[in-house]
C-alpha positions as CSV (number, residue, x, y, z in Angstrom):
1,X,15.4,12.2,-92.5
2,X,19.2,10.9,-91.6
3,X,18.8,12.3,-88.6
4,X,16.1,9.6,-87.2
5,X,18.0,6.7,-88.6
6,X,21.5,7.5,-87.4
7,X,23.7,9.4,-84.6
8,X,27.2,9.4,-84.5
9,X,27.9,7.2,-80.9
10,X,31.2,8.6,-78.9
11,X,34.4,6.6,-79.4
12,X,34.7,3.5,-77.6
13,X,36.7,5.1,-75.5
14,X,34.7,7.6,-74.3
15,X,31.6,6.2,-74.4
16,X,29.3,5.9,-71.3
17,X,26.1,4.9,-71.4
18,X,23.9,6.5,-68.4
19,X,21.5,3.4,-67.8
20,X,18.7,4.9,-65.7
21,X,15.3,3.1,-64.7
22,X,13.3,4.3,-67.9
23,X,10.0,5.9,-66.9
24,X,8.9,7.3,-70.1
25,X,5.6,6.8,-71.0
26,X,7.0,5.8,-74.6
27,X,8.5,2.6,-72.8
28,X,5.5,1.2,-71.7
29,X,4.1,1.7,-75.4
30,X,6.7,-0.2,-76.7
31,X,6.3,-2.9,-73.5
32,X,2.4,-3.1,-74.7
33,X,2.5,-3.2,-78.3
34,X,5.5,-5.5,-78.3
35,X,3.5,-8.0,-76.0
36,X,-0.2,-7.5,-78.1
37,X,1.3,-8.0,-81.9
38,X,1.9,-11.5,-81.9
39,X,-1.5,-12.3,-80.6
40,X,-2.9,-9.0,-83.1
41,X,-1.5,-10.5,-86.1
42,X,-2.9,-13.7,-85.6
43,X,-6.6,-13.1,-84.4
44,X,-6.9,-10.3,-86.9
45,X,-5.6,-12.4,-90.3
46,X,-8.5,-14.9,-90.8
47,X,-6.2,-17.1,-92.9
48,X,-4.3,-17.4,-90.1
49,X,-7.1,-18.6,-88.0
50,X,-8.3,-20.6,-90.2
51,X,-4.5,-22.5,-90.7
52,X,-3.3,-21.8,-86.6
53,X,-6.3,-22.8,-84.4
54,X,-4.5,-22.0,-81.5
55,X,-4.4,-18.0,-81.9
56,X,-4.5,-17.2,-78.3
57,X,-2.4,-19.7,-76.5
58,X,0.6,-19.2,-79.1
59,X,0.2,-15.2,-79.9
60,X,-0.1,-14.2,-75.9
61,X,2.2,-16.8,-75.0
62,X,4.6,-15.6,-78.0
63,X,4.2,-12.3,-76.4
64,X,4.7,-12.4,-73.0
65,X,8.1,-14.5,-73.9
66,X,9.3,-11.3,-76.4
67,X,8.7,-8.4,-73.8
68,X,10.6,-10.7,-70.8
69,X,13.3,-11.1,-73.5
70,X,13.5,-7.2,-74.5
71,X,13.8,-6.5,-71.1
72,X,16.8,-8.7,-70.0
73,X,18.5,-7.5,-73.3
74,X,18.0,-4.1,-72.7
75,X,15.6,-3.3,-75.3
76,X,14.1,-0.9,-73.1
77,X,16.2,0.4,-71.3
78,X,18.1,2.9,-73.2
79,X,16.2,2.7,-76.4
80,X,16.6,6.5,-76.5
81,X,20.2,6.7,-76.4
82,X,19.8,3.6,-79.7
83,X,19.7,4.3,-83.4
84,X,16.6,2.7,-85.2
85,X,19.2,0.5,-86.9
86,X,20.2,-1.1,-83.7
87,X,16.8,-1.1,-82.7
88,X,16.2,-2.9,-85.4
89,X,18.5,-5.7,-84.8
90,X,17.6,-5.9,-81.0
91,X,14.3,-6.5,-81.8
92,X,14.7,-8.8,-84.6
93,X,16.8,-11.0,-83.1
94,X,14.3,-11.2,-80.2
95,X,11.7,-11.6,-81.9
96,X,13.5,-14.6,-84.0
97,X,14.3,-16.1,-80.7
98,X,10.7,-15.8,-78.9
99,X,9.1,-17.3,-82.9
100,X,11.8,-20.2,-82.8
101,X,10.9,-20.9,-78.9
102,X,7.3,-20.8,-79.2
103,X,6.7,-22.8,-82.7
104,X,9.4,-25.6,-81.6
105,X,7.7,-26.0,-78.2
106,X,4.0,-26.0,-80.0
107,X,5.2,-29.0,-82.6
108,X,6.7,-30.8,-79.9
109,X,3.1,-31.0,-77.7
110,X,1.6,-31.2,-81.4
111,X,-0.3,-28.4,-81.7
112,X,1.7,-27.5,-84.6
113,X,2.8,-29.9,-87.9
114,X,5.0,-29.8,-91.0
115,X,1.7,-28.3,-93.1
116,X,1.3,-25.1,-90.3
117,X,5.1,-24.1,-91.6
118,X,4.0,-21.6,-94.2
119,X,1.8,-19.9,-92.0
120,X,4.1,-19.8,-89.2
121,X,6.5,-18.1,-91.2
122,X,3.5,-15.5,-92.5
123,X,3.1,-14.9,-89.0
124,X,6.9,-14.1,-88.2
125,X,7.3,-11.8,-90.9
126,X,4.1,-9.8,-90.2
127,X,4.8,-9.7,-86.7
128,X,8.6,-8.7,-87.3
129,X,7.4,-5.7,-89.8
130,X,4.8,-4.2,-87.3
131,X,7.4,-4.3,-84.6
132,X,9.8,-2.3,-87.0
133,X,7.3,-0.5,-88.4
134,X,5.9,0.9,-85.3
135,X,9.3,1.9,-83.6
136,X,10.2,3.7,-87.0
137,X,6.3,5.6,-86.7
138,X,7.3,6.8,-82.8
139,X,10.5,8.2,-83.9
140,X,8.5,10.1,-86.7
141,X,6.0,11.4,-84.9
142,X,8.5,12.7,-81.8
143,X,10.3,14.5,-84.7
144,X,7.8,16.0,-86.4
145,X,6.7,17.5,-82.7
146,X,10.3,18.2,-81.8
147,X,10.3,20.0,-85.3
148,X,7.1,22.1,-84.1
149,X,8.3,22.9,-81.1
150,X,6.4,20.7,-79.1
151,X,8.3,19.9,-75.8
152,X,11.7,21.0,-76.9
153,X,13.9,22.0,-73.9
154,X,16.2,24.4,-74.6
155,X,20.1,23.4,-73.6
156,X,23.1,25.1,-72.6
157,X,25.9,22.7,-72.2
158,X,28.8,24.0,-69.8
159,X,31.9,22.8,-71.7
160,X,33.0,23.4,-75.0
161,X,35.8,20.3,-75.0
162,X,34.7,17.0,-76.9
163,X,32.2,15.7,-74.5
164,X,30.6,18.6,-75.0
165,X,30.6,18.8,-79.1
166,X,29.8,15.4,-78.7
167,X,26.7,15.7,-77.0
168,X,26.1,18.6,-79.0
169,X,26.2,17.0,-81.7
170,X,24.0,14.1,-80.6
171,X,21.0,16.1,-80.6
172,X,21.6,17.6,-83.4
173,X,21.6,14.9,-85.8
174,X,18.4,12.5,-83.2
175,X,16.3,16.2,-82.7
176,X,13.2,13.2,-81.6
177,X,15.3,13.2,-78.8
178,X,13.8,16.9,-77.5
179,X,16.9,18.6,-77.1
180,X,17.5,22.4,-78.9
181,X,21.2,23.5,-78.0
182,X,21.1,27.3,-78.0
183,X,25.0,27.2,-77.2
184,X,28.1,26.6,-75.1
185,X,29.5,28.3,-72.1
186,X,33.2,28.2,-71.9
187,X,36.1,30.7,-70.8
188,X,38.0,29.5,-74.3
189,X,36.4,30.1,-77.3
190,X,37.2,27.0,-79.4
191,X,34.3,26.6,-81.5
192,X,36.0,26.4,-84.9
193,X,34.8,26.7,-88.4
194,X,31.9,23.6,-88.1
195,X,28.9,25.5,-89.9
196,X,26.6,23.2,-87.4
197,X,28.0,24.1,-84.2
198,X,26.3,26.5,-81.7
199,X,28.4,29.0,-80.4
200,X,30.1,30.1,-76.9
201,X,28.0,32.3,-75.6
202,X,30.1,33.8,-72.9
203,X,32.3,32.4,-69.9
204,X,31.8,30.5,-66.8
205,X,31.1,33.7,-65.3
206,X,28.4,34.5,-67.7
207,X,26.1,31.4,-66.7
208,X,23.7,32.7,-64.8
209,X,23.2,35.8,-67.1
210,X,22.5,33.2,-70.3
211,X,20.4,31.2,-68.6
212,X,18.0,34.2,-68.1
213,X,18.6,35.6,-71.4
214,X,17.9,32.8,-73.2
215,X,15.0,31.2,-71.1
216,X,17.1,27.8,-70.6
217,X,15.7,25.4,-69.8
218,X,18.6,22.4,-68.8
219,X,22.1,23.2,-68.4
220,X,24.8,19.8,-69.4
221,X,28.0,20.4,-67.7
222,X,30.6,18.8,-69.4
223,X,33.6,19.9,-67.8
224,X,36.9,17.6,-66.9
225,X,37.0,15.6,-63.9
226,X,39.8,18.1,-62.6
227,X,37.6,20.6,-62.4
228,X,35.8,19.8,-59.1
229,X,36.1,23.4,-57.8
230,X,34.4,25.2,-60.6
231,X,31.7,22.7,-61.2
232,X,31.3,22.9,-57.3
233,X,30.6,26.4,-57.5
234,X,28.9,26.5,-60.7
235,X,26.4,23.7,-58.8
236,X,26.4,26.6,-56.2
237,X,24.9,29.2,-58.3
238,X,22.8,27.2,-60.6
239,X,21.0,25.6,-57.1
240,X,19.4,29.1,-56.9
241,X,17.5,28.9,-60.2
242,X,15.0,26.5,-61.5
243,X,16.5,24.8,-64.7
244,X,17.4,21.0,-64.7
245,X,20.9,20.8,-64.0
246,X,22.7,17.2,-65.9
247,X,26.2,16.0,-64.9
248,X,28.2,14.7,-67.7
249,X,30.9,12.2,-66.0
250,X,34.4,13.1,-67.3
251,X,35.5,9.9,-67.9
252,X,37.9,9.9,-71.3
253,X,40.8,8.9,-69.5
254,X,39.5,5.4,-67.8
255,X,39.2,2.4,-70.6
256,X,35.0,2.2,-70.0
257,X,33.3,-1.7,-70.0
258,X,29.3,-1.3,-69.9
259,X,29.4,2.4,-67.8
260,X,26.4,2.7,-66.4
261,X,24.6,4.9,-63.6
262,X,22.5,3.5,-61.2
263,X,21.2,4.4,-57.8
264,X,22.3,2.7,-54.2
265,X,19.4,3.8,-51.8
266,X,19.7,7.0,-53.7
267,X,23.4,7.7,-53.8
268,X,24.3,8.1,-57.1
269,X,27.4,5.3,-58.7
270,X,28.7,4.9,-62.2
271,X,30.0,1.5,-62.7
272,X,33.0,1.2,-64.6
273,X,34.2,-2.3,-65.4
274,X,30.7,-4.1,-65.9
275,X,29.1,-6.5,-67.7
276,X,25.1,-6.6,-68.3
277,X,25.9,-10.2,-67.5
278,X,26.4,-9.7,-63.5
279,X,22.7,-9.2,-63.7
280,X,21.3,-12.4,-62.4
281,X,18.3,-12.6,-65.4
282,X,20.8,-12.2,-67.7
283,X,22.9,-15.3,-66.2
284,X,19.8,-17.4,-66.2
285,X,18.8,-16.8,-69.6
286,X,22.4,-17.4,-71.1
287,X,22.4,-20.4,-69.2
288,X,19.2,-21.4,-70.5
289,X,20.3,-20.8,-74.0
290,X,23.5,-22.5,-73.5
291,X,21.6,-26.0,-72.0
292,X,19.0,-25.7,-74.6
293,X,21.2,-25.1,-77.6
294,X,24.4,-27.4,-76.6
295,X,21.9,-30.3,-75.6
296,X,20.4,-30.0,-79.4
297,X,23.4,-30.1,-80.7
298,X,25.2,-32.7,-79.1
299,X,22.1,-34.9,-80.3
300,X,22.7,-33.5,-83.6
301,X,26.5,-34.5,-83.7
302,X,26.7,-37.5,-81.8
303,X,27.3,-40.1,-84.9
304,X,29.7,-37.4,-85.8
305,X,31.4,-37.6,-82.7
306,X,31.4,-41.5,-82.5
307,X,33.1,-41.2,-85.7
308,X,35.8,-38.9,-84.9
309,X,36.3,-41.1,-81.6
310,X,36.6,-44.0,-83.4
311,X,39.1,-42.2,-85.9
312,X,41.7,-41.1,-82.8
313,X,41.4,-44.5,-81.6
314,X,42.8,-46.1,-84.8
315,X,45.7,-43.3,-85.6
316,X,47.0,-42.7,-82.4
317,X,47.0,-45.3,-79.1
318,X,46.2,-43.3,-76.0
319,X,43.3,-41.6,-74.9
320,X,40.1,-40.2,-77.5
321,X,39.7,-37.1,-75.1
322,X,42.8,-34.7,-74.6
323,X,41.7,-32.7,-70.6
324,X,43.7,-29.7,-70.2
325,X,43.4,-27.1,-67.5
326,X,41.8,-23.6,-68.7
327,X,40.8,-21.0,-66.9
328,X,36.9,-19.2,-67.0
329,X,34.7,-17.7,-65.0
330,X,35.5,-16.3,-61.7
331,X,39.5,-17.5,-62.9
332,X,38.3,-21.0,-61.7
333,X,39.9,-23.9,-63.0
334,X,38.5,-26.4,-65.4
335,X,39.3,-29.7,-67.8
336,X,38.4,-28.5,-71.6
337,X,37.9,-31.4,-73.5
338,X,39.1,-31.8,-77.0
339,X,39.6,-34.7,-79.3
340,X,43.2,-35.7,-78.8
341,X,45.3,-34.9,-82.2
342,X,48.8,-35.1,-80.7
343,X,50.5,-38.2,-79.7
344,X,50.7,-39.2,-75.4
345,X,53.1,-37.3,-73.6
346,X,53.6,-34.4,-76.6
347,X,54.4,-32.1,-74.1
348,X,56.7,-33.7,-71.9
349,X,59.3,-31.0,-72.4
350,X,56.5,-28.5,-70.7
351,X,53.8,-26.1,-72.4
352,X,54.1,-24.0,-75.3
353,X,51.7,-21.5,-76.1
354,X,50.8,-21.1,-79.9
355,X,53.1,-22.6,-82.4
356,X,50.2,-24.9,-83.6
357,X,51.9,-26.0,-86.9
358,X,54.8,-26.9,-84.7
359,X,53.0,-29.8,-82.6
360,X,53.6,-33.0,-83.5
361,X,49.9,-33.9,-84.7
362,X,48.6,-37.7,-85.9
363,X,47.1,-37.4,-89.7
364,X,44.0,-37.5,-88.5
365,X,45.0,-35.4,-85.6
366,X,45.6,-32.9,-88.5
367,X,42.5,-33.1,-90.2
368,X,40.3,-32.5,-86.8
369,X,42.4,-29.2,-85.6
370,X,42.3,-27.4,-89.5
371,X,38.4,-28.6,-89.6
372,X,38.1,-27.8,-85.8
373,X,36.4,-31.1,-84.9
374,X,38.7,-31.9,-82.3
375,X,36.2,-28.8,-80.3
376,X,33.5,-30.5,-80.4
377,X,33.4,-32.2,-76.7
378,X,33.4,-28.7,-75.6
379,X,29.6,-28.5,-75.9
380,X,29.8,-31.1,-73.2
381,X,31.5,-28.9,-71.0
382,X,29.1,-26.4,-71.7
383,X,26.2,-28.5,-70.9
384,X,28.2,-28.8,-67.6
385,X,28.4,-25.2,-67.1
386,X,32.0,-25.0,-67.5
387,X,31.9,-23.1,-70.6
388,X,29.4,-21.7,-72.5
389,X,28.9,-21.5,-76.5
390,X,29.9,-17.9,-76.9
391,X,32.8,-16.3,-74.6
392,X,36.0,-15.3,-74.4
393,X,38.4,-18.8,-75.6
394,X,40.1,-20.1,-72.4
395,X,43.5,-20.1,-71.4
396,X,45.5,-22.7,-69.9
397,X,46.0,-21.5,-66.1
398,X,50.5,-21.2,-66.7
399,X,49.8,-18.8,-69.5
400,X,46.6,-16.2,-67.7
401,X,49.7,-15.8,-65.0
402,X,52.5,-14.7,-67.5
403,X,49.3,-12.4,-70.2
404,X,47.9,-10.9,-67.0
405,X,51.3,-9.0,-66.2
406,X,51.3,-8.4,-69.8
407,X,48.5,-7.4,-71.4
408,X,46.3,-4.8,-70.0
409,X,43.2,-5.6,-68.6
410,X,43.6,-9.3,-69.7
411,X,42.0,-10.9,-66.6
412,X,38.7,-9.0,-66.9
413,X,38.1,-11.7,-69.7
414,X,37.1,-13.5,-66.5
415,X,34.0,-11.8,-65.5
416,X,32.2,-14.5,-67.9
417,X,32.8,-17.7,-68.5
418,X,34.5,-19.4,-71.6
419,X,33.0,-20.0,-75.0
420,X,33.9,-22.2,-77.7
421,X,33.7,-19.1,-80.1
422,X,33.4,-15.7,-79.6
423,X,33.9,-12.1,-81.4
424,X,37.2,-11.7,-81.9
425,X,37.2,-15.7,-83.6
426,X,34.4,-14.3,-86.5
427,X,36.8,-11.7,-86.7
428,X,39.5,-14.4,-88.1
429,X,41.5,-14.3,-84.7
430,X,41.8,-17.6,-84.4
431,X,44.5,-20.0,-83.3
432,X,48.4,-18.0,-83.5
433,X,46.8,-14.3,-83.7
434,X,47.8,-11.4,-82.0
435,X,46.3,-12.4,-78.3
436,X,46.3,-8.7,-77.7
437,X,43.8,-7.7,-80.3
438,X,41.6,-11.2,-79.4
439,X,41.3,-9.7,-75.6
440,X,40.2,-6.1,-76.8
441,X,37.4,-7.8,-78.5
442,X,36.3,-10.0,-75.8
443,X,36.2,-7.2,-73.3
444,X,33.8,-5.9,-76.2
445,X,32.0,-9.0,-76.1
446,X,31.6,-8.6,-72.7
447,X,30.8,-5.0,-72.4
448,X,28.1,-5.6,-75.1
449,X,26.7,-9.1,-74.6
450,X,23.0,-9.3,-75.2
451,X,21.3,-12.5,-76.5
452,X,21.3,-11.3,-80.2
453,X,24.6,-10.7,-80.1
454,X,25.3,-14.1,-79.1
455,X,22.9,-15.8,-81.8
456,X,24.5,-13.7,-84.4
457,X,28.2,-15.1,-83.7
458,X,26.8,-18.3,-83.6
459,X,25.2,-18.2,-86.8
460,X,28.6,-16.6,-88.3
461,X,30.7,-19.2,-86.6
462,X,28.6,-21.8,-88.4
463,X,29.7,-20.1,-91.8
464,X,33.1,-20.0,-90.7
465,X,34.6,-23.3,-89.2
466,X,34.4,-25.3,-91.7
467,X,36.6,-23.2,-94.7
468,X,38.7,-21.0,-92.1
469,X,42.5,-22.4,-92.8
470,X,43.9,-20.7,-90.0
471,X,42.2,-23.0,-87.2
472,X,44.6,-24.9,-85.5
């Protein structure tokens, strides 16, 4: 049963993930039970009825709101390639979104009150447990097919190096998947003493000859990128049969960021550094969850704020705001806005980057850098669309020209804009970390960033501000 819970992913390295337009009729079962369960759940549950009058209004509109949301976040879109673990957390976390969205804008037009709360909450948990449910039931029933034989395509893979053993090893352990690997094809016989792995079956040379022998049915060629002359000619002879011929790219020596393939007017292109945030939906709903969440909070905070103003007034004359020049987005310039801590004119000898317990701070100046207070105006720079809540922490514009030459890859923390946290700060790299390791897990961040993603560093941020000692 492991095998339709988990599957070992490549390396982060190595990874690529071939994002192709999914036409699988599976996809639109997912797409139309995803969209009919909210509404289900609630016109089929009589107590429900009975205690949420407004069945079809909040259960279509509840799921028309969850399938637009699976789609930007690619919950579709390579679910194949996904364990039901992820899956799982995908489609909880958009489900928790589309439940919050929909009951908060219901009690605001007061269709909903404090007394509907208990069956709300029914309602999310059903709902939440059929999506589950379901996605675990389609993965059961393609494996007990797969098991039978039903649509199984036999596989040779052309390549016994680790991207081949890799995706060997892949179908192995998610057989819903359809894939039977009779064996490799390889001049060098490196197969090993793994019990589980299928063996060479002859050389390059022998291709042809297998793929008759065997009845194959799709041939994965895994071979280096070096090898353009051989897999030229192999492409040669395989044109004259009538097997499915798959391309593995080669591409364990390039640093990958969101690898995808997709088509230009039918020529084939494998994007290298991406983000699934250069897609234009995906910009519009972060924006939307940056407006909609900052402009809450800053409501929620604002006596806080007052108050902290007011303090920084009293310890220290000068200005309550401290604007310094970062860097986000597109490497455009911006004022961040903290609560100033430090005395006017600290840094009249120049900038220094780091060396936090160095500064010469106010009391009070100390209190609102350990507790991180002295962030809070950022969510009005977010509500400007300067920054955003979750991103990659800005740098100040002296110090991205001295890391760039520096640190590898350091300016493609650009490609989104700046957050006031992000992964590598629930990580506990915050304030005078290693800046190195901070950028390797922004360009995860960015390589990854889907809206549950984002809602779960929030919520871990929440847990951590106010007892991490190392905020400065």
């Amino acid at each position: 049963m492991s095998h339709i819970f988990a599957s070992k992913p490549m390396s982060k390295r190595s990874s690529i993930r071939l994002t192709i337009n999914e036409t699988s009729g599976f996809v639109w079962v997912h797409r139309l039970l995803d969209a009919l369960l909210p509404w289900a759940v609630l016109w089929f549950s009589p107590p429900l009825q009975a205690t949420l009058p407004i069945t079809h209004s909040l259960g279509l509109l509840a799921g028309l709101i969850l399938i637009s949301l699976a789609q930007f976040t690619g919950v579709y879109t390579d679910w194949r390639g996904r364990s039901i673990i992820s899956s799982t957390k995908h489609i909880t976390f958009n489900w928790l979104f589309t439940w919050l969205l929909c009951t908060t804008l219901f009690f605001m037009a007061g269709k909903l009150n404090v007394a509907d709360s208990a069956a709300s909450g029914w309602w999310f948990g059903s709902v939440l447990f059929g999506l589950i449910a379901y996605r675990i039931g389609l993965r059961y029933i393609l494996t007990f097919l797969r098991d039978r034989g039903y649509a199984v395509k036999r596989t040779l893979i052309v390549g016994n190096n680790t991207i081949g053993k890799q995706l060997e090893q892949i179908f192995s352990e998610a057989k819903w998947l359809g894939y039977s690997v009779t064996g490799f094809i390889d001049d060098i016989d490196n197969t090993g003493n793994s019990a589980t792995q299928k063996p060479v079956l002859g050389s390059l040379d022998q291709l042809i000859e297998q793929i008759a022998l065997k009845n194959i049915d799709e041939v994965f060629i895994c071979l280096p990128s070096q090898a353009q002359d051989t897999i030229s000619a192999l492409l040669n002879q395989l044109s004259d049969t009538s097997v499915t011929v798959k391309l593995i790219p080669d591409l364990f020596h390039f640093s990958l960021m969101h690898s995808s393939l997709t088509m230009i007017q039918g020529l084939p292109a494998i994007s290298v550094f991406d983000t699934p945030l250069n897609s234009r939906s995906s910009q519009l709903l972060k924006r939307a969850e940056d407006i909609l969440l900052s402009g809450l909070i800053l409501l929620t905070i604002s006596p806080v704020m007052l108050a902290l103003a007011i303090g920084v007034k009293l310890t220290s004359p000068g200005p309550v705001f401290y604007r310094q020049t970062r860097i986000t987005l597109g490497n455009r310039p911006f004022e961040m806005l903290k609560f100033r801590s430090m005395p006017v004119n600290n840094e009249t000898e120049g900038a220094v980057w780091g060396n936090a317990d160095r500064k010469t701070n106010t009391w009070f100046g100390q209190f609102i850098r350990k507790t991180s207070l002295d962030e809070l105006p950022q969510f009005i720079n977010v509500l400007k669309g300067d920054m955003s809540i979750v991103g990659p922490r800005p740098e100040r514009d002296i110090f991205v020209e001295k890391f760039k030459d520096e640190i590898p890859r350091y300016m493609q923390k650009h490609m989104v804009k700046a957050g006031i946290t992000g992964l590598a700060q629930i990580n506990g790299l915050r304030g005078d970390t290693c800046l190195k390791t901070r950028v390797e897990y922004d360009l995860r961040y960015i390589a990854e960033w889907s809206l549950a993603l984002d809602l779960k560093i929030i919520l871990l941020t929440v847990g951590k501000v106010f007892k991490d000692s190392t905020a400065k």
